[in-house]
DRENKE-22543 format. One record per residue: y, x, z of N, C-alpha, C, O in turn. Coordinates in pm, 1 decimal. Layout:
N
+----------+----------+----------+----------+----------+----------+----------+----------+----------+----------+----------+----------+
:     n_c2 :     n_c1 :     n_c3 :    ca_c2 :    ca_c1 :    ca_c3 :     c_c2 :     c_c1 :     c_c3 :     o_c2 :     o_c1 :     o_c3 :
+----------+----------+----------+----------+----------+----------+----------+----------+----------+----------+----------+----------+
:        Y :        X :        Z :        Y :        X :        Z :        Y :        X :        Z :        Y :        X :        Z :
...
+----------+----------+----------+----------+----------+----------+----------+----------+----------+----------+----------+----------+
***
This chain:
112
+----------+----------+----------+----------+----------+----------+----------+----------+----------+----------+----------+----------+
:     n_c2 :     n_c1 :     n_c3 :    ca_c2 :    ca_c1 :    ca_c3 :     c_c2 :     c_c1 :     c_c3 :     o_c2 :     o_c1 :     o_c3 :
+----------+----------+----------+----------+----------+----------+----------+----------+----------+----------+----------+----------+
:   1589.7 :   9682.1 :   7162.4 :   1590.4 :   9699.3 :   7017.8 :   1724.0 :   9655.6 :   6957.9 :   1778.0 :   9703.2 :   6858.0 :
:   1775.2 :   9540.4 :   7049.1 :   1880.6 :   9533.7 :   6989.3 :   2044.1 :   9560.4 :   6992.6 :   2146.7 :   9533.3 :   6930.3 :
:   1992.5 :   9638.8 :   7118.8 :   2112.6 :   9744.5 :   7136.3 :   2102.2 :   9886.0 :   7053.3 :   2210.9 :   9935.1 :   7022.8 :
:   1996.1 :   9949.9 :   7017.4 :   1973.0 :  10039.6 :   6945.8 :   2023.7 :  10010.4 :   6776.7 :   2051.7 :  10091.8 :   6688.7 :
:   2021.8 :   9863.0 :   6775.1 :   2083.1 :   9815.6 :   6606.5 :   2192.7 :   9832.9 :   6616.9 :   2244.5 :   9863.8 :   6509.6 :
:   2305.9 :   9824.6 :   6756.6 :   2419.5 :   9784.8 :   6739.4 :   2473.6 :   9923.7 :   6736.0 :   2564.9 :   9953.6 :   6659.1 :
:   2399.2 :  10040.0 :   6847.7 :   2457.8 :  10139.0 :   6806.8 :   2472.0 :  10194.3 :   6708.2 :   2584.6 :  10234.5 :   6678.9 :
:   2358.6 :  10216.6 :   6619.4 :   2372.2 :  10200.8 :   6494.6 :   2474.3 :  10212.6 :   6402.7 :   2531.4 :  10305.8 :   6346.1 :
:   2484.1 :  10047.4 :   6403.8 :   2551.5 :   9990.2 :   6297.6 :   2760.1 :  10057.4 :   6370.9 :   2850.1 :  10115.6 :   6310.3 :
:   2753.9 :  10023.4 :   6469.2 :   2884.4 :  10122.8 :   6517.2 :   2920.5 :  10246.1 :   6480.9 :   3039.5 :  10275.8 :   6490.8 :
:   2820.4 :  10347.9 :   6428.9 :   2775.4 :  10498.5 :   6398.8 :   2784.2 :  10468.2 :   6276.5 :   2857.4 :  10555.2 :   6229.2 :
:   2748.0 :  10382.3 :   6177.7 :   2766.3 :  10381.4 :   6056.7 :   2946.8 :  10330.8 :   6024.3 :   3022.7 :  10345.0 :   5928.4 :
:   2954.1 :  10291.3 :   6109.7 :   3085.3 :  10209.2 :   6135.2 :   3238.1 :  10299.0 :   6108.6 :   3336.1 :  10300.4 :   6034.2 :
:   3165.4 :  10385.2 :   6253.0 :   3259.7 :  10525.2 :   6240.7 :   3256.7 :  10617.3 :   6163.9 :   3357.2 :  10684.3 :   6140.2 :
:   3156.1 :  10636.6 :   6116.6 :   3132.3 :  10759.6 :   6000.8 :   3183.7 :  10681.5 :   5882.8 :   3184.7 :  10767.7 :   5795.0 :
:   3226.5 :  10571.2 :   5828.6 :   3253.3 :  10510.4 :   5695.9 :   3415.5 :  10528.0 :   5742.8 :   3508.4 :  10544.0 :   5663.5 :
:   3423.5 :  10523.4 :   5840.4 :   3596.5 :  10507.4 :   5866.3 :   3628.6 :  10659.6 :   5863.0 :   3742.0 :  10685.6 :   5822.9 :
:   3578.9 :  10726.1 :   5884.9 :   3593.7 :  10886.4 :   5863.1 :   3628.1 :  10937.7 :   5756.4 :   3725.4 :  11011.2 :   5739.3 :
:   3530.4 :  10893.1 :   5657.1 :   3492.8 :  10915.6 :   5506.9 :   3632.4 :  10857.7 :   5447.5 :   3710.9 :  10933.1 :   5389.9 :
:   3659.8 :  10712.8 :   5465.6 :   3788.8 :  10668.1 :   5381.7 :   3916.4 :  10712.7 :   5400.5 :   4011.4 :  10707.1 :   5322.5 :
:   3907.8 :  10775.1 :   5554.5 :   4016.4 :  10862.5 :   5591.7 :   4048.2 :  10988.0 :   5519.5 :   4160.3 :  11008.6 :   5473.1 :
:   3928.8 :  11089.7 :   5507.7 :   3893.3 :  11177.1 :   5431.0 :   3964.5 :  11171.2 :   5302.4 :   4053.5 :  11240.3 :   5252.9 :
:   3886.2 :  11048.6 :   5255.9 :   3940.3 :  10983.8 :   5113.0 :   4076.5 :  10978.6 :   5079.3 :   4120.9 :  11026.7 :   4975.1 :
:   4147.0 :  10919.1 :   5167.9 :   4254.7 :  10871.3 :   5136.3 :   4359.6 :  10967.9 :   5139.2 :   4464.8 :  10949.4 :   5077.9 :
:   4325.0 :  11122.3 :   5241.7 :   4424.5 :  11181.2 :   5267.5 :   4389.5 :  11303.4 :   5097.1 :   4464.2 :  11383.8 :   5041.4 :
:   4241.2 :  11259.5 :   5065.3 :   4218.8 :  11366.6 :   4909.3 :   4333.3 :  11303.4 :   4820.5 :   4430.6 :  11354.0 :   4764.5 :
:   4286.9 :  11177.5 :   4828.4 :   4352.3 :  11065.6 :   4704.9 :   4530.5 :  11132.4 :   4763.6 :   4602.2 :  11135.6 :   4663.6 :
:   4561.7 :  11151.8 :   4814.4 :   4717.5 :  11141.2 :   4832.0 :   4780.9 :  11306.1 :   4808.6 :   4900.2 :  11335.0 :   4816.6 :
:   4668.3 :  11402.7 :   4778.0 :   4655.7 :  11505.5 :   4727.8 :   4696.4 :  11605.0 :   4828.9 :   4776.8 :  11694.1 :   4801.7 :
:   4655.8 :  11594.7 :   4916.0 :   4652.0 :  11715.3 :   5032.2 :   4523.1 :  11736.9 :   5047.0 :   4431.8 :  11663.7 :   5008.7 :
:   4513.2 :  11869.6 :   5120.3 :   4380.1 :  11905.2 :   5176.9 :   4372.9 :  11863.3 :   5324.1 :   4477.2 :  11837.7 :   5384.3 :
:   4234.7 :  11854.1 :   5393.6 :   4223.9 :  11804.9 :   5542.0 :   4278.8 :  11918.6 :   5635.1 :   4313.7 :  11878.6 :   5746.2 :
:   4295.5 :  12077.0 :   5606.3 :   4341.1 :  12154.7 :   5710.2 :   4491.6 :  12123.4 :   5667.3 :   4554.8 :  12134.5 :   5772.3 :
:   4543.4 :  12103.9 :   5607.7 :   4705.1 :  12089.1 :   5556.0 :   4777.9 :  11961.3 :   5649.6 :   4892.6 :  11948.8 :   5692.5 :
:   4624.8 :  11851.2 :   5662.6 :   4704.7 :  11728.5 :   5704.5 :   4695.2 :  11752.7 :   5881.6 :   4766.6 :  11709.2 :   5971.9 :
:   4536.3 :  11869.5 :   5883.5 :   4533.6 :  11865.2 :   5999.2 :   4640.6 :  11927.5 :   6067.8 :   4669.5 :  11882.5 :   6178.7 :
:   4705.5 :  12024.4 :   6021.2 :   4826.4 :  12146.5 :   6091.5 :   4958.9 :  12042.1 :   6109.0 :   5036.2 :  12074.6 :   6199.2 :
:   4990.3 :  11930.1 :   6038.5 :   5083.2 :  11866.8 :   6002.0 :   5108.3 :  11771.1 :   6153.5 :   5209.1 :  11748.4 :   6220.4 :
:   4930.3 :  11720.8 :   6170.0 :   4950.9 :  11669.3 :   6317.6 :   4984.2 :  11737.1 :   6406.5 :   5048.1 :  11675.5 :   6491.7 :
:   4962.6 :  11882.8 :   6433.6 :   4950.4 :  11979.0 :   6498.3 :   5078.0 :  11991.3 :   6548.0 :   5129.9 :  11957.4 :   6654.4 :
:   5123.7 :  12055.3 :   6434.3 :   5316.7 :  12061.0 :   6403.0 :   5407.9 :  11934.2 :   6478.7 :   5512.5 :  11940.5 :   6543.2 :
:   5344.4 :  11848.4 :   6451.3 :   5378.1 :  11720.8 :   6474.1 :   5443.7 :  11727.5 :   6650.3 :   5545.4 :  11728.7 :   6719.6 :
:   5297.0 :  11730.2 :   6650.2 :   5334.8 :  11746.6 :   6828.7 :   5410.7 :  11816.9 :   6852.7 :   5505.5 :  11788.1 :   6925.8 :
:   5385.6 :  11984.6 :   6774.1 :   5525.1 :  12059.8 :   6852.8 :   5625.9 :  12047.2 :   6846.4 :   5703.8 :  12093.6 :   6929.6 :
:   5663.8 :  11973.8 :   6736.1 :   5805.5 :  11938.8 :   6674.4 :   5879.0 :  11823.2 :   6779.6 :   6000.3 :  11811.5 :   6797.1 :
:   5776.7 :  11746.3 :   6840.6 :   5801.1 :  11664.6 :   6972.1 :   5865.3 :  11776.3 :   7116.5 :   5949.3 :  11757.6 :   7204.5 :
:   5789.0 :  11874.4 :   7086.4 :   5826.0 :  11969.2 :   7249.3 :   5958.3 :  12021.7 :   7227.9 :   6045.9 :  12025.8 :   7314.2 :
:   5972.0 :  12072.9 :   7074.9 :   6063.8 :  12192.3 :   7026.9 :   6197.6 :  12129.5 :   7033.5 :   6295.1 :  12198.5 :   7063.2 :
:   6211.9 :  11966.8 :   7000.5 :   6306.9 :  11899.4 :   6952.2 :   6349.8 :  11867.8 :   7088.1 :   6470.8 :  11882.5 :   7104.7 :
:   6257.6 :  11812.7 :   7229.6 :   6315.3 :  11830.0 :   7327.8 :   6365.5 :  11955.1 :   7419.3 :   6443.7 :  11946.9 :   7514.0 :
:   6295.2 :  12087.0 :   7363.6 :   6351.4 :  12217.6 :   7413.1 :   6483.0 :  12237.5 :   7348.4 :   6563.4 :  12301.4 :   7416.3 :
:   6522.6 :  12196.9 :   7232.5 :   6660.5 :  12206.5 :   7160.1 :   6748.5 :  12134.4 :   7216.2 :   6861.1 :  12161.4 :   7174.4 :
:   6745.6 :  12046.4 :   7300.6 :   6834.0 :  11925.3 :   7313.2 :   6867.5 :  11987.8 :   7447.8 :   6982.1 :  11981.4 :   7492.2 :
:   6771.2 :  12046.5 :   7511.2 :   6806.1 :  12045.8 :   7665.9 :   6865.0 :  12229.1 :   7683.9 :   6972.7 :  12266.0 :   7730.8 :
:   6820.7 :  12263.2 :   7662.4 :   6870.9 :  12430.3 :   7652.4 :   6967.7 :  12462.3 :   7532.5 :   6957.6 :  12448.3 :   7410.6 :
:   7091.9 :  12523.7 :   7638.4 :   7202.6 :  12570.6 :   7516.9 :   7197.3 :  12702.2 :   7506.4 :   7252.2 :  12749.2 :   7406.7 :
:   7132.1 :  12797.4 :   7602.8 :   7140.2 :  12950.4 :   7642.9 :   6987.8 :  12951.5 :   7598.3 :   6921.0 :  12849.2 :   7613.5 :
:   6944.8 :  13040.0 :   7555.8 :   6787.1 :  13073.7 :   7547.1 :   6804.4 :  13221.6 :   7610.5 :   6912.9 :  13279.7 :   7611.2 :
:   6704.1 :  13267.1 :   7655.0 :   6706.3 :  13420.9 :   7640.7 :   6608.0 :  13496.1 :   7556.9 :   6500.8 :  13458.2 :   7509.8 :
:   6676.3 :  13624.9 :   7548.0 :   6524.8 :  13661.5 :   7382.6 :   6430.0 :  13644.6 :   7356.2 :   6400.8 :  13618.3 :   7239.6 :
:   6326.6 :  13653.6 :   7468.0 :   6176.6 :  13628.9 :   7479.3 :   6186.1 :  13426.5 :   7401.6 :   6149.9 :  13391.7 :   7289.3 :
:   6242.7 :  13341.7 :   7506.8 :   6237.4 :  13229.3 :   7467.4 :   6300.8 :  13162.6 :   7315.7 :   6253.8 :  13064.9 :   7257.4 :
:   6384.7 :  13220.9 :   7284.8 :   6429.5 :  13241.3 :   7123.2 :   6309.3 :  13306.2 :   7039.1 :   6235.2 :  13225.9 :   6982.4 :
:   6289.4 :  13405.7 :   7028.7 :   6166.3 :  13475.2 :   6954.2 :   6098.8 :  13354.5 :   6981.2 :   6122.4 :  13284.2 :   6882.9 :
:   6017.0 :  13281.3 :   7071.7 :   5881.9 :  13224.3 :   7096.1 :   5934.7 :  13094.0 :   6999.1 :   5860.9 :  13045.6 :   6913.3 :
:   6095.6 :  13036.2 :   7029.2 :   6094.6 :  12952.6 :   6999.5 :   6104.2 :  12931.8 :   6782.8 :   6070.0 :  12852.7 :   6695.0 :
:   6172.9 :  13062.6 :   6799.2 :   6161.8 :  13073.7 :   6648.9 :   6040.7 :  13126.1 :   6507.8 :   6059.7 :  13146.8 :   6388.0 :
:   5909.1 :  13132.9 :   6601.1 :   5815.7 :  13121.7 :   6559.1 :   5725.4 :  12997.0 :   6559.3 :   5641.3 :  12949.4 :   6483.0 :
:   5774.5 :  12967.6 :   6667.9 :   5729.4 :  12781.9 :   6681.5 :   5781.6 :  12688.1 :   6524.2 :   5714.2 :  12628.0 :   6440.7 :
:   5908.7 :  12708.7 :   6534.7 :   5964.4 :  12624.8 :   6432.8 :   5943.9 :  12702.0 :   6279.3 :   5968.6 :  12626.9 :   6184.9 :
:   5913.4 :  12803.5 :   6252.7 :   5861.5 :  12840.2 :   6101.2 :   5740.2 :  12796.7 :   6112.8 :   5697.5 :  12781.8 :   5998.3 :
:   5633.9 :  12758.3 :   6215.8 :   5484.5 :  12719.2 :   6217.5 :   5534.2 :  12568.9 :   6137.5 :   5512.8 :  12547.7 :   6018.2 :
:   5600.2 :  12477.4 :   6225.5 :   5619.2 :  12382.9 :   6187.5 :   5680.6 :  12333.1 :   6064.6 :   5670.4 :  12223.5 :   6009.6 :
:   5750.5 :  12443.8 :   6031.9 :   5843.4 :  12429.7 :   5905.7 :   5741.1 :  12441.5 :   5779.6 :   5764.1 :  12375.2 :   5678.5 :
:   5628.4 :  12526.4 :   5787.2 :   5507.3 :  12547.0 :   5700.3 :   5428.8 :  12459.2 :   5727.4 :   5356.5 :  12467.0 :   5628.1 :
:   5384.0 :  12374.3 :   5791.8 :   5279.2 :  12296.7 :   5783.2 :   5393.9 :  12171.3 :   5771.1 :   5306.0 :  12085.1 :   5772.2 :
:   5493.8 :  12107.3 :   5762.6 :   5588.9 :  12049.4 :   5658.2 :   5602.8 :  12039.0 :   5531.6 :   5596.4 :  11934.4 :   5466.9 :
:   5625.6 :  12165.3 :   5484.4 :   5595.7 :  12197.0 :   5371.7 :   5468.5 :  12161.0 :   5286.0 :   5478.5 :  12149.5 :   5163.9 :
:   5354.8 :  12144.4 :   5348.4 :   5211.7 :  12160.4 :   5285.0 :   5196.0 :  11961.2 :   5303.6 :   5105.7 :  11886.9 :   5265.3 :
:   5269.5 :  11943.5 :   5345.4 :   5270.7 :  11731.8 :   5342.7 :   5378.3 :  11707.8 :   5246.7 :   5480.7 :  11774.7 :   5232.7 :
:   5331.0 :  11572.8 :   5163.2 :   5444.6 :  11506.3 :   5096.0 :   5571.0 :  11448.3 :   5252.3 :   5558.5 :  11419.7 :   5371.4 :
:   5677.5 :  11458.0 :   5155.1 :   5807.9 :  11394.8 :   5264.8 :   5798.0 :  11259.7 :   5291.2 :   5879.9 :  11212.5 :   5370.1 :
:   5690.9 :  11166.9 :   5227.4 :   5709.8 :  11036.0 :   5280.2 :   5648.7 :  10999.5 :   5401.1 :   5671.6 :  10898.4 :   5467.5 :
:   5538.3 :  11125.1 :   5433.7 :   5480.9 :  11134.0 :   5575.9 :   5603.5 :  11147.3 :   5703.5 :   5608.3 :  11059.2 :   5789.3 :
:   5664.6 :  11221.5 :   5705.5 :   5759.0 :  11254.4 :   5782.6 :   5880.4 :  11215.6 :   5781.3 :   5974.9 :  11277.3 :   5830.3 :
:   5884.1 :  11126.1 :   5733.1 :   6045.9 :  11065.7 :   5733.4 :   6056.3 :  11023.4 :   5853.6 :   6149.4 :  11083.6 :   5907.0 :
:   5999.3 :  10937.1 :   5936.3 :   6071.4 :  10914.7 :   6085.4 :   6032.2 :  11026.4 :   6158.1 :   6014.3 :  11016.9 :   6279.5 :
:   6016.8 :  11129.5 :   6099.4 :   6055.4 :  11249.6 :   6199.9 :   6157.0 :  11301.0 :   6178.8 :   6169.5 :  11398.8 :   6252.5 :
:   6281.3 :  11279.3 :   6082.4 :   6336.1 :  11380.7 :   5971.9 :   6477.6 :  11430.8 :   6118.3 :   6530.1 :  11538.2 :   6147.5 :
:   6489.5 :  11310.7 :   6165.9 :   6596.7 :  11328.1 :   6296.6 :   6541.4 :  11448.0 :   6344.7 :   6615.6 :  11546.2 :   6340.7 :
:   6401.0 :  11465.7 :   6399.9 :   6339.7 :  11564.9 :   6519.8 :   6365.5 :  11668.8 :   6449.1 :   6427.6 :  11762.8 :   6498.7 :
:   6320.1 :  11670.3 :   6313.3 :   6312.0 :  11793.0 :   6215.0 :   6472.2 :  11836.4 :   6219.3 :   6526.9 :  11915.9 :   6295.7 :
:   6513.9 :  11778.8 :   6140.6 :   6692.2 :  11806.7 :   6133.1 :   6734.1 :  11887.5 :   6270.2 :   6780.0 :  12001.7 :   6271.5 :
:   6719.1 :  11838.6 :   6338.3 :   6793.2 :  11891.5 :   6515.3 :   6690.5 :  12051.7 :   6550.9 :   6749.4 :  12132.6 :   6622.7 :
:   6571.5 :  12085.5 :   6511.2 :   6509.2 :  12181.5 :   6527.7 :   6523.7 :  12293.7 :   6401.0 :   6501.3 :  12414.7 :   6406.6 :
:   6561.9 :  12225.0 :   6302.2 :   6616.3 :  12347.3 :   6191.9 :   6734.8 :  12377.6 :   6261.6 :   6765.4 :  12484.3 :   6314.8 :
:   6799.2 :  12270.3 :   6255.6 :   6980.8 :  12320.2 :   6330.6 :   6988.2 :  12447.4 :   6406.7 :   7051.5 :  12550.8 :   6385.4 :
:   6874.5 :  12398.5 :   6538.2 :   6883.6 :  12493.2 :   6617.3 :   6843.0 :  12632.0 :   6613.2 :   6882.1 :  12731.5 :   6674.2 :
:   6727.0 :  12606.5 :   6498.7 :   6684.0 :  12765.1 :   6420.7 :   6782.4 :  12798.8 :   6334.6 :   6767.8 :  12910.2 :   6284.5 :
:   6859.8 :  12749.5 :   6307.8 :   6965.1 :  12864.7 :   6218.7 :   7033.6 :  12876.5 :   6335.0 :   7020.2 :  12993.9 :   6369.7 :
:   7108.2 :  12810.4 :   6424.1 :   7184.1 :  12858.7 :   6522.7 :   7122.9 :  13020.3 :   6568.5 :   7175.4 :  13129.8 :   6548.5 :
:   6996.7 :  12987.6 :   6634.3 :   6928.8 :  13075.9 :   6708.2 :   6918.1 :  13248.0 :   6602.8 :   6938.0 :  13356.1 :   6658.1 :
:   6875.1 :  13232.8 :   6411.2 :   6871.8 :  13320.3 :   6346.7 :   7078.5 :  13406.4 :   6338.2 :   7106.0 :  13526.4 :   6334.1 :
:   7179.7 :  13284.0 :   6338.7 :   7263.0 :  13348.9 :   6299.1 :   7284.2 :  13416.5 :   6418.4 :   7359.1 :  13511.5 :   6395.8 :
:   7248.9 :  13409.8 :   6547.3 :   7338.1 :  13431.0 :   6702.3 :   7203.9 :  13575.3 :   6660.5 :   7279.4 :  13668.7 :   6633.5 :
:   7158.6 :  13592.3 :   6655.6 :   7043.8 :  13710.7 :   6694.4 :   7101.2 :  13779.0 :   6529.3 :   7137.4 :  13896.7 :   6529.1 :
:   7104.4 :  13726.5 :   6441.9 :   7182.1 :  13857.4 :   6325.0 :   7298.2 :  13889.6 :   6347.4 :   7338.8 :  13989.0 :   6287.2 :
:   7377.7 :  13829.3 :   6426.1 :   7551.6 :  13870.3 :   6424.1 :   7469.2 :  13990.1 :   6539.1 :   7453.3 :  14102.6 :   6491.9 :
:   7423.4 :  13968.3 :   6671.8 :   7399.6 :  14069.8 :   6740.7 :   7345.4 :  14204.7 :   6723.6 :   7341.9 :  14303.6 :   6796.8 :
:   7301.9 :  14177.8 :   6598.7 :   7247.8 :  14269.8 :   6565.0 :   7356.2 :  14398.8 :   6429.9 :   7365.7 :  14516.3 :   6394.3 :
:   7394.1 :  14304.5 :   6413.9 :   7529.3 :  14413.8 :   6354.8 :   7659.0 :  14420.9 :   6425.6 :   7773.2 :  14424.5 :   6379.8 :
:   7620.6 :  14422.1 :   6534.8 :   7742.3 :  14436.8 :   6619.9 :   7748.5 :  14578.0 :   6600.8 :   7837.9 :  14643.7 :   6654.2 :
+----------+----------+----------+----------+----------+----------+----------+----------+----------+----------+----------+----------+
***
């Protein structure tokens, strides 16, 4: 019986910590799919920022893939206040860089 209280009270535990989470991300005036894409982004912005650093050559397929990666991320950026992401702003900075690199090298080729 009195392990059945504790689970319980743990279940009420977690579901109240849910709720203020909920809360807090309303109160800060985002929506939950906005904050959710933001984590999302998050991560990729971790892969993208180390695919930028290590590759100087892409080839088209991997450019295209990669430059849809980074407008995903660049939009679910957008949909968070900037005080969320400030110690990302380095990762961010170095993955725009490399998307304009990547947009101007694929438009000059293209009016060749």
């Amino acid at each position: 019986m009195a392990i059945l209280a504790v689970i319980y009270i743990l279940i009420f535990i977690i579901v109240a910590l849910v709720a203020y989470a909920i809360l807090q991300i309303k109160l800060f005036g985002m929506k939950i799919k906005d904050f959710w894409s933001f984590i999302e982004a998050n991560q990729m912005l971790d892969k993208l920022y180390r695919f930028a650093r290590q590759y100087e050559k892409m080839s088209p397929q991997e450019q295209i893939i990669y430059l849809s990666e980074a407008e995903k991320i660049f939009k679910a950026f957008d949909n968070v206040p900037d005080t969320l992401w400030e110690e990302e702003y380095d990762k961010y900075k170095t993955v725009l860089t490399k998307y304009k690199d990547i947009k101007m090298l694929r438009w000059a080729e293209e009016n060749k």
